[in-house]
C-alpha atoms as an extended CHARMM CRD file, in Angstrom:
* protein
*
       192  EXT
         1         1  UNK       CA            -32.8640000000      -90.3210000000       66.2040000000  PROA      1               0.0000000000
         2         2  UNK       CA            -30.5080000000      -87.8890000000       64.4580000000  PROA      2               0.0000000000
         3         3  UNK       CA            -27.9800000000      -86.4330000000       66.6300000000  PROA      3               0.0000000000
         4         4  UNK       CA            -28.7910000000      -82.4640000000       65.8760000000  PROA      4               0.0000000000
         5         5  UNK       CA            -24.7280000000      -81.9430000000       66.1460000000  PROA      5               0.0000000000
         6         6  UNK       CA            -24.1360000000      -83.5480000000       62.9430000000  PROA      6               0.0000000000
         7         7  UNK       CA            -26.8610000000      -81.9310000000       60.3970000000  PROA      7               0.0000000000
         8         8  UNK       CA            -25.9270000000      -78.9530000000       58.7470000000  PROA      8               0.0000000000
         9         9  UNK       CA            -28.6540000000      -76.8160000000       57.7610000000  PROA      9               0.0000000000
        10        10  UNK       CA            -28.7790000000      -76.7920000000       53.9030000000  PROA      10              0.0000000000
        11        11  UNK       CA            -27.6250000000      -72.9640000000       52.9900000000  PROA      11              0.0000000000
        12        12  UNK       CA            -30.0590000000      -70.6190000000       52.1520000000  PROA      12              0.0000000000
        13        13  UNK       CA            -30.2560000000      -68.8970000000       48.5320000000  PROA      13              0.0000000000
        14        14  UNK       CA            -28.4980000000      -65.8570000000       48.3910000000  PROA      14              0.0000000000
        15        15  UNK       CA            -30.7710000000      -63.1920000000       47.5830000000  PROA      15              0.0000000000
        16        16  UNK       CA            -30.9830000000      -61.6380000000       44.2330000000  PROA      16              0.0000000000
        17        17  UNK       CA            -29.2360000000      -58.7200000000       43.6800000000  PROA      17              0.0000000000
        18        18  UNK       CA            -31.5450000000      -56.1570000000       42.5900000000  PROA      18              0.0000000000
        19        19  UNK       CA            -31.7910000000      -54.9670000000       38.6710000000  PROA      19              0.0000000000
        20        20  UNK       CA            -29.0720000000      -52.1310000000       38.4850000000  PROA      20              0.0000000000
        21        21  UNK       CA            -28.5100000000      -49.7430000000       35.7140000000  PROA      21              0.0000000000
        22        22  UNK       CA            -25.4610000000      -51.5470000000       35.2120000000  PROA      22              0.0000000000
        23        23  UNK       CA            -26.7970000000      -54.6530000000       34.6320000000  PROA      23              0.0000000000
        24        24  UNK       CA            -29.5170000000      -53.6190000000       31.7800000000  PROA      24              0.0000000000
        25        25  UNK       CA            -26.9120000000      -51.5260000000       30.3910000000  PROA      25              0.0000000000
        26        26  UNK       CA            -25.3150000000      -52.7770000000       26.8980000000  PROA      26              0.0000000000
        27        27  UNK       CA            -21.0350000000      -54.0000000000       27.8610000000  PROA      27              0.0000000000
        28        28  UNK       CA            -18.4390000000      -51.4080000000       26.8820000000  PROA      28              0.0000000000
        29        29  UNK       CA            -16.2340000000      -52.6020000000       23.7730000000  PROA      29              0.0000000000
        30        30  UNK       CA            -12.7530000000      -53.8370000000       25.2420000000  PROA      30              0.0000000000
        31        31  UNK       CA            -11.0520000000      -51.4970000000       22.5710000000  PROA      31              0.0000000000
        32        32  UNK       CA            -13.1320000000      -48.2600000000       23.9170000000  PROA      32              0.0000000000
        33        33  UNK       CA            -10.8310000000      -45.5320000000       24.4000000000  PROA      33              0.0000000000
        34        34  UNK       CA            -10.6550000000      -44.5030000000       28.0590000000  PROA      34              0.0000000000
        35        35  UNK       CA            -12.2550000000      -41.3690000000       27.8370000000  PROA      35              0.0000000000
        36        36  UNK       CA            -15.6930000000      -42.7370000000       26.0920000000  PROA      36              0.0000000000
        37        37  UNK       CA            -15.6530000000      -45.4580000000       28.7810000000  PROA      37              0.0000000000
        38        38  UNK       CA            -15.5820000000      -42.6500000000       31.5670000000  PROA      38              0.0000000000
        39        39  UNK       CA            -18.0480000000      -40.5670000000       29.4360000000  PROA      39              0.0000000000
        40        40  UNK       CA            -20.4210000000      -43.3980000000       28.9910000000  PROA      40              0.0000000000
        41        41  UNK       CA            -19.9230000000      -44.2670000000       33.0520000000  PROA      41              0.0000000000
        42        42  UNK       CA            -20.3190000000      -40.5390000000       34.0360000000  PROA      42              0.0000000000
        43        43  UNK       CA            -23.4770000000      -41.0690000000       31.6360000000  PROA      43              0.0000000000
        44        44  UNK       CA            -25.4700000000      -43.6150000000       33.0100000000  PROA      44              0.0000000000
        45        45  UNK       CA            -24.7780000000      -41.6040000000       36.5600000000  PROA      45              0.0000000000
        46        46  UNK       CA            -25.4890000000      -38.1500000000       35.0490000000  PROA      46              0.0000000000
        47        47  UNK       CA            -22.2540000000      -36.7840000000       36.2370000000  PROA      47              0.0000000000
        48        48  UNK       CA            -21.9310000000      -33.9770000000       34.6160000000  PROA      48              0.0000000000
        49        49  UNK       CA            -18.5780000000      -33.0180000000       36.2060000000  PROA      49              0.0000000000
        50        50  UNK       CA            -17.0800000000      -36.3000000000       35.1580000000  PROA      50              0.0000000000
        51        51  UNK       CA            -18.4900000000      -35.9150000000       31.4780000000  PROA      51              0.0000000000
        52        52  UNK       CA            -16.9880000000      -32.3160000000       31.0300000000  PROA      52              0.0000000000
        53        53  UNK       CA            -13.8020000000      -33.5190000000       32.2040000000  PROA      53              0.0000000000
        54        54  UNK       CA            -13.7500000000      -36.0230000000       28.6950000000  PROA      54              0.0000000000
        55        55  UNK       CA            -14.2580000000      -32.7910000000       26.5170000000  PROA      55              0.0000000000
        56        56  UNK       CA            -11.9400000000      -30.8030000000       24.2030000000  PROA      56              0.0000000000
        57        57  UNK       CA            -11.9170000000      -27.0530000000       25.0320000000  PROA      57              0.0000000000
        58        58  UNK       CA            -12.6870000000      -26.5780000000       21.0840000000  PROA      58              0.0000000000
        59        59  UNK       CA            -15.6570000000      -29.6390000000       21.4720000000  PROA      59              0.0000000000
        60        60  UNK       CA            -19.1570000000      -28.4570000000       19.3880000000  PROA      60              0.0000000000
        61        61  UNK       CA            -22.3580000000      -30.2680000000       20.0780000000  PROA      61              0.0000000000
        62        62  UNK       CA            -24.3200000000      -30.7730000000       16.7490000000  PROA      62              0.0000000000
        63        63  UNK       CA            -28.1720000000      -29.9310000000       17.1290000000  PROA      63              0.0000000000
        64        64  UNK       CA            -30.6470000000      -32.8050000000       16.0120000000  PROA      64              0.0000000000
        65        65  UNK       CA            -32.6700000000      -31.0240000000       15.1260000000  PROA      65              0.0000000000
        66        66  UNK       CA            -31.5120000000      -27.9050000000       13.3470000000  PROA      66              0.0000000000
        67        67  UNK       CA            -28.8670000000      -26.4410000000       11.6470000000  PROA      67              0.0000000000
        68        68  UNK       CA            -29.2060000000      -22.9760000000       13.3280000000  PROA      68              0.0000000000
        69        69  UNK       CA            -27.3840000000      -24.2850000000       16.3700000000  PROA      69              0.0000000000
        70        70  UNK       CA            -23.8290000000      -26.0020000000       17.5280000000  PROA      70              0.0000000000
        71        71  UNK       CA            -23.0690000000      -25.5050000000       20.9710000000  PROA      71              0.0000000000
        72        72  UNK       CA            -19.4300000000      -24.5750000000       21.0160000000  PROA      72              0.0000000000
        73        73  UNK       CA            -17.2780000000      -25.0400000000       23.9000000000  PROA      73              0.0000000000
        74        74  UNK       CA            -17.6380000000      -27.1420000000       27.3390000000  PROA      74              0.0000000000
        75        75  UNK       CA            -20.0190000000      -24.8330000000       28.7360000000  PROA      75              0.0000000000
        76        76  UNK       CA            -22.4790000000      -25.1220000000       26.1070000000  PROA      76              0.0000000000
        77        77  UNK       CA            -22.2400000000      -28.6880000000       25.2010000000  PROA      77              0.0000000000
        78        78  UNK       CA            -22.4050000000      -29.0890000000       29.4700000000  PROA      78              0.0000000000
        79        79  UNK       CA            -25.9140000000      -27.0490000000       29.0350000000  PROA      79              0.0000000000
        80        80  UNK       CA            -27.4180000000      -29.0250000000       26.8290000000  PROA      80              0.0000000000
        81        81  UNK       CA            -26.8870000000      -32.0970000000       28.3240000000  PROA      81              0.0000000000
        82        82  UNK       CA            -27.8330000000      -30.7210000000       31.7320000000  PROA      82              0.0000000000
        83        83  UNK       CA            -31.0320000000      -29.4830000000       30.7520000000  PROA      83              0.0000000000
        84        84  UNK       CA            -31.5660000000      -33.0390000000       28.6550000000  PROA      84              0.0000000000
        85        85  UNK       CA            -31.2690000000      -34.4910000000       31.8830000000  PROA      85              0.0000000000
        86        86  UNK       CA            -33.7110000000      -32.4380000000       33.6750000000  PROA      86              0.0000000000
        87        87  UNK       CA            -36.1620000000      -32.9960000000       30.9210000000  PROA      87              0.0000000000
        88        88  UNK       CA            -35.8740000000      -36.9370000000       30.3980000000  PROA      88              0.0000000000
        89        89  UNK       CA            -36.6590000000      -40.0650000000       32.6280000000  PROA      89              0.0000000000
        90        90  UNK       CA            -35.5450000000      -43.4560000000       32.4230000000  PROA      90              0.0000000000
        91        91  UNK       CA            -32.4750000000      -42.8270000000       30.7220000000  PROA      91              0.0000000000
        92        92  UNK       CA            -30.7710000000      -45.7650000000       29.6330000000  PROA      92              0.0000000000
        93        93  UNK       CA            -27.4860000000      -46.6430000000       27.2580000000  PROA      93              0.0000000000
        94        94  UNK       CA            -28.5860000000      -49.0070000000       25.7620000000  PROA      94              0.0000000000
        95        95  UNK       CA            -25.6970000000      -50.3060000000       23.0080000000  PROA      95              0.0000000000
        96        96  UNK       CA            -22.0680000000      -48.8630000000       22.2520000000  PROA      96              0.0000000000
        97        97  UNK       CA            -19.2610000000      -49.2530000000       19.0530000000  PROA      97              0.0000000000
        98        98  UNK       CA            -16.7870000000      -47.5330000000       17.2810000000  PROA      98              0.0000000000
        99        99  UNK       CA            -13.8020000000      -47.8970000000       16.3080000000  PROA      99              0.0000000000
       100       100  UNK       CA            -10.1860000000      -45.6490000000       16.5830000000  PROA      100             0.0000000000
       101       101  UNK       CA            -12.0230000000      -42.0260000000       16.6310000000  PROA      101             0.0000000000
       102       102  UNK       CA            -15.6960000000      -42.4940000000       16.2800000000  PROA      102             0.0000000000
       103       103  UNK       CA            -17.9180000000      -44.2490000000       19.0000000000  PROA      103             0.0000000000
       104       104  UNK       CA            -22.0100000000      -43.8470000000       18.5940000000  PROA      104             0.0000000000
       105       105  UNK       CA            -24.2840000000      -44.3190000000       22.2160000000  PROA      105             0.0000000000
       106       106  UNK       CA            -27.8410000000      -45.5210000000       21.8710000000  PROA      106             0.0000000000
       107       107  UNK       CA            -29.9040000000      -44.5980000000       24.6240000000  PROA      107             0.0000000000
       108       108  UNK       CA            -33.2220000000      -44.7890000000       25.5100000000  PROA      108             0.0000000000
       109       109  UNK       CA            -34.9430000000      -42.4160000000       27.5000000000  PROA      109             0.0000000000
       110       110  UNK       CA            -38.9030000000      -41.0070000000       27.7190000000  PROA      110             0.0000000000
       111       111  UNK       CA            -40.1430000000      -37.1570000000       27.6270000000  PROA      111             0.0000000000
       112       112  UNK       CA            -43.4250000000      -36.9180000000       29.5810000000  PROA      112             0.0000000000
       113       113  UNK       CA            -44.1390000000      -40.8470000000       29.1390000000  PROA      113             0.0000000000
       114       114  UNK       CA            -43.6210000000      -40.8320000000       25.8950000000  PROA      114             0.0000000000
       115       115  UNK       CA            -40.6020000000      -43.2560000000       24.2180000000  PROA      115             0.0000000000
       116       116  UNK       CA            -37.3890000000      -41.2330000000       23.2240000000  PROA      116             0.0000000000
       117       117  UNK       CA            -33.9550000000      -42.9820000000       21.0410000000  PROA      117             0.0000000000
       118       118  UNK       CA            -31.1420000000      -41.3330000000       20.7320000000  PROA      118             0.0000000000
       119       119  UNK       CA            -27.8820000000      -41.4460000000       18.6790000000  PROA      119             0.0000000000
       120       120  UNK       CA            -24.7810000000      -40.1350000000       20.2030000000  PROA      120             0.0000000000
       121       121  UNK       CA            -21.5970000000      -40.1050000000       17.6160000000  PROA      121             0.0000000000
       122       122  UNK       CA            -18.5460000000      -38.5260000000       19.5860000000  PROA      122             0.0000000000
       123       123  UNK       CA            -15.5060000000      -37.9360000000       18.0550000000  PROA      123             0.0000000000
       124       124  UNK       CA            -12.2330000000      -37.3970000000       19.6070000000  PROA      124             0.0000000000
       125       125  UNK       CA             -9.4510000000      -35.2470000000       18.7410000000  PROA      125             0.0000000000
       126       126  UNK       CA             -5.7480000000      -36.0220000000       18.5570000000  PROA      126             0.0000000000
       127       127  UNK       CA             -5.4900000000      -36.0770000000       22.8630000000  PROA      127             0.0000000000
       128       128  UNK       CA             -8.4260000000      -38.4300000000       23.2870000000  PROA      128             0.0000000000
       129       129  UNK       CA            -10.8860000000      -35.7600000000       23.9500000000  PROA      129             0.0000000000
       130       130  UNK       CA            -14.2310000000      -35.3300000000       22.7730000000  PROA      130             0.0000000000
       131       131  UNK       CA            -14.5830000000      -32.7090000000       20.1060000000  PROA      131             0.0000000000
       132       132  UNK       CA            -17.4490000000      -32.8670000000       18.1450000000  PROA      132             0.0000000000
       133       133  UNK       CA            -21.2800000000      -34.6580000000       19.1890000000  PROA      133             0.0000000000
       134       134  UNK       CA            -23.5120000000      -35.0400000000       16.7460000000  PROA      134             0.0000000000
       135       135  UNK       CA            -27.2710000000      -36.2580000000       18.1720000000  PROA      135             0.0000000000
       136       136  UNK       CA            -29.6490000000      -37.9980000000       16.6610000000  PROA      136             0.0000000000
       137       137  UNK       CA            -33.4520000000      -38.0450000000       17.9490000000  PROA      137             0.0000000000
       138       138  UNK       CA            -36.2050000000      -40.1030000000       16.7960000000  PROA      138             0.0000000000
       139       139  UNK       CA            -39.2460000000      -40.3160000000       16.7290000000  PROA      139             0.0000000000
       140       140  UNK       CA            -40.1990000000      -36.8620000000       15.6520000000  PROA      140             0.0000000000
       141       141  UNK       CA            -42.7880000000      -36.2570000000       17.5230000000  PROA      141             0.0000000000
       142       142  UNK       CA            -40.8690000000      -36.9080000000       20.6780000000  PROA      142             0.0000000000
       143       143  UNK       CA            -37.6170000000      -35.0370000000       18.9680000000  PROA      143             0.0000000000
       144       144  UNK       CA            -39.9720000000      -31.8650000000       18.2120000000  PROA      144             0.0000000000
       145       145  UNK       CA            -41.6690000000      -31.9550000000       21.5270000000  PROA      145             0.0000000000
       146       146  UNK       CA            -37.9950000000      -32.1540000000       23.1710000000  PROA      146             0.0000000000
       147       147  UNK       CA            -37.2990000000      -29.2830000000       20.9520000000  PROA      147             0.0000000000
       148       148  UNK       CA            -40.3260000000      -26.8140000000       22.3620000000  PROA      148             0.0000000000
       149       149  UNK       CA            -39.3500000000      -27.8790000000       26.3230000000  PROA      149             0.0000000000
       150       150  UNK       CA            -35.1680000000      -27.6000000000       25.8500000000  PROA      150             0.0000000000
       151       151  UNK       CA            -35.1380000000      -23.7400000000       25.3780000000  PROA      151             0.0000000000
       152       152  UNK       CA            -36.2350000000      -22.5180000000       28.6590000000  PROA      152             0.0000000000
       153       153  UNK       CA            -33.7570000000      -24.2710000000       30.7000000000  PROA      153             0.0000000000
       154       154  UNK       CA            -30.9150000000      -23.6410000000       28.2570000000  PROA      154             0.0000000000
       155       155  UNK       CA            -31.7460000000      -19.8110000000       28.5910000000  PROA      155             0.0000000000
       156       156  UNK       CA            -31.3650000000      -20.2850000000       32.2350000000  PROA      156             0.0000000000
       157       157  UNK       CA            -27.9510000000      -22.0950000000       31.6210000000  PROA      157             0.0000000000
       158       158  UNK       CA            -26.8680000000      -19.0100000000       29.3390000000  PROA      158             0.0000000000
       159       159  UNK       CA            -26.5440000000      -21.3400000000       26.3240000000  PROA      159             0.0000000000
       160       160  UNK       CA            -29.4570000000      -19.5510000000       24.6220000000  PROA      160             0.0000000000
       161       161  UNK       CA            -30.9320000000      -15.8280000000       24.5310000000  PROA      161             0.0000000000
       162       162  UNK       CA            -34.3390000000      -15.3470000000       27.1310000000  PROA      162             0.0000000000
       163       163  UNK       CA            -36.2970000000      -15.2720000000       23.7540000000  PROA      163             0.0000000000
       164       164  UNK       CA            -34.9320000000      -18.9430000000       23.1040000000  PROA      164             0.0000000000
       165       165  UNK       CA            -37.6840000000      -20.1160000000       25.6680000000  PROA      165             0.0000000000
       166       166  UNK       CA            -40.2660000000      -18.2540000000       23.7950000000  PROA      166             0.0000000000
       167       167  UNK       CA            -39.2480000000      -19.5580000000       20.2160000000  PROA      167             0.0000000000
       168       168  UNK       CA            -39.1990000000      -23.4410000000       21.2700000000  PROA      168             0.0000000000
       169       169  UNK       CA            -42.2780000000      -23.0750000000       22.5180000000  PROA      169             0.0000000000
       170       170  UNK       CA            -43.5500000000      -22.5910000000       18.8550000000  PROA      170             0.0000000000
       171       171  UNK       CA            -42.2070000000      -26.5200000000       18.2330000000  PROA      171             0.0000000000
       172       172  UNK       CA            -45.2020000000      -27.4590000000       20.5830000000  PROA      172             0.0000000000
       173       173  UNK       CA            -48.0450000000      -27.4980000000       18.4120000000  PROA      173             0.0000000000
       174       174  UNK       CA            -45.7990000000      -29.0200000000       15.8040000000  PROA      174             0.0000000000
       175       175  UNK       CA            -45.1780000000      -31.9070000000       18.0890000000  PROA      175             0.0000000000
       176       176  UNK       CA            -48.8890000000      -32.0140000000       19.0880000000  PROA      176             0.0000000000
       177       177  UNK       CA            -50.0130000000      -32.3070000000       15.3750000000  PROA      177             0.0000000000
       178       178  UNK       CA            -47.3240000000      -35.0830000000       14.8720000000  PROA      178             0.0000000000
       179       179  UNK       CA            -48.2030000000      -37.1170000000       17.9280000000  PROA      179             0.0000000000
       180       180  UNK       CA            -52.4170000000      -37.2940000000       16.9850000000  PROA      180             0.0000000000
       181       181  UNK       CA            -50.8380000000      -38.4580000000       13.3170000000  PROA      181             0.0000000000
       182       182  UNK       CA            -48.6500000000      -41.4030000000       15.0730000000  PROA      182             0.0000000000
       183       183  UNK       CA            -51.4320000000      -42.1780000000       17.0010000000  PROA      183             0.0000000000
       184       184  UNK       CA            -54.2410000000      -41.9090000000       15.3460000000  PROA      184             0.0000000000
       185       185  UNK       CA            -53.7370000000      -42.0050000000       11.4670000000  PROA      185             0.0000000000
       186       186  UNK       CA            -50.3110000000      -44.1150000000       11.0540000000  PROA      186             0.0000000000
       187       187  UNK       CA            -51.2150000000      -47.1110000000       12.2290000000  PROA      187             0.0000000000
       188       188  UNK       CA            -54.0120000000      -47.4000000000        9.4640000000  PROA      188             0.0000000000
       189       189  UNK       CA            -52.0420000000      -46.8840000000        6.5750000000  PROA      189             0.0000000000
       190       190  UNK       CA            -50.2100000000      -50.0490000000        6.6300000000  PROA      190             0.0000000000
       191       191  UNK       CA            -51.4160000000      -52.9390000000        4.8280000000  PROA      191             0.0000000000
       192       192  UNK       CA            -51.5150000000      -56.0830000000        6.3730000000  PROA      192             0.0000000000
């Protein structure tokens, strides 16, 4: 008989920590300046506060997908992003690098289930703040269809006129169009 004084239970597995956003998330370079390390962290947590705080009062946010627009100033560049953010799920940064000035983002994200990439080049001024972002979206049809939903709640942030709602709307049956090509017609023009 085994005296019960002497066995020692063997330890349980820890549990495993649940998948964080953090832990799919591509590693920050070790050279990253400090301010795109705390923009990509503020990022991933859509902290808006915390990303203005990285940007140059002079900072211009390059359109993806015209060249009618750059959002000029913190409180534009802030109202884009913001109504990005209300518009996209399952934002994700997915890879990082640069070097000295220039650092590019790639995220991943979805607009009304359907996939989204994105292309985020930031460059900083002389005081390590961001100055100018230049986006790029892809696929189109997701890019266009972004396009006829961002007006209306950049209105409402003051970045655009009222009649900015109205005029993205006209992207819509562009998009529509584009998506019943993807889906229907592109995949049978490749040869095998």
């Amino acid at each position: 008989m085994t005296d019960p004084t002497t066995r020692t239970p063997a330890p349980s597995p820890a549990p495993s920590p649940a998948p964080t956003d953090r832990s799919r998330a591509a590693a920050v370079p070790a050279d990253a300046p400090p301010t795109v390390v705390a923009w990509v962290d503020a990022d991933r947590r859509q902290e808006t506060t915390a990303m203005r705080a990285q940007l140059a009062q002079a900072v211009e946010l390059v359109s993806p997908l015209t060249d009618r627009f750059r959002f000029t100033g913190p409180d534009e560049v802030m109202a884009v992003l913001e109504s990005a953010f209300e518009l996209l799920d399952d934002i994700e940064i997915t890879a990082l690098t640069g070097t000295g000035r220039d650092w590019a983002l790639h995220g991943t994200s979805t607009l009304d289930g359907n996939s989204l990439e994105e292309i985020r080049w930031l460059h900083l001024d002389a005081d390590d703040r961001i100055d100018r972002i230049t986006l790029f979206i892809r696929p189109a049809p997701a890019a266009i269809s972004l396009l006829a939903k961002i007006g209306a709640p950049l209105a409402r942030r003051g970045a655009l006129l009222p009649a900015a709602a109205l005029a993205s709307r006209a992207a819509a049956p562009v998009a529509a169009v584009l998506r019943l090509t993807e889906r229907f017609v592109m995949g049978r023009l490749k040869r095998n």
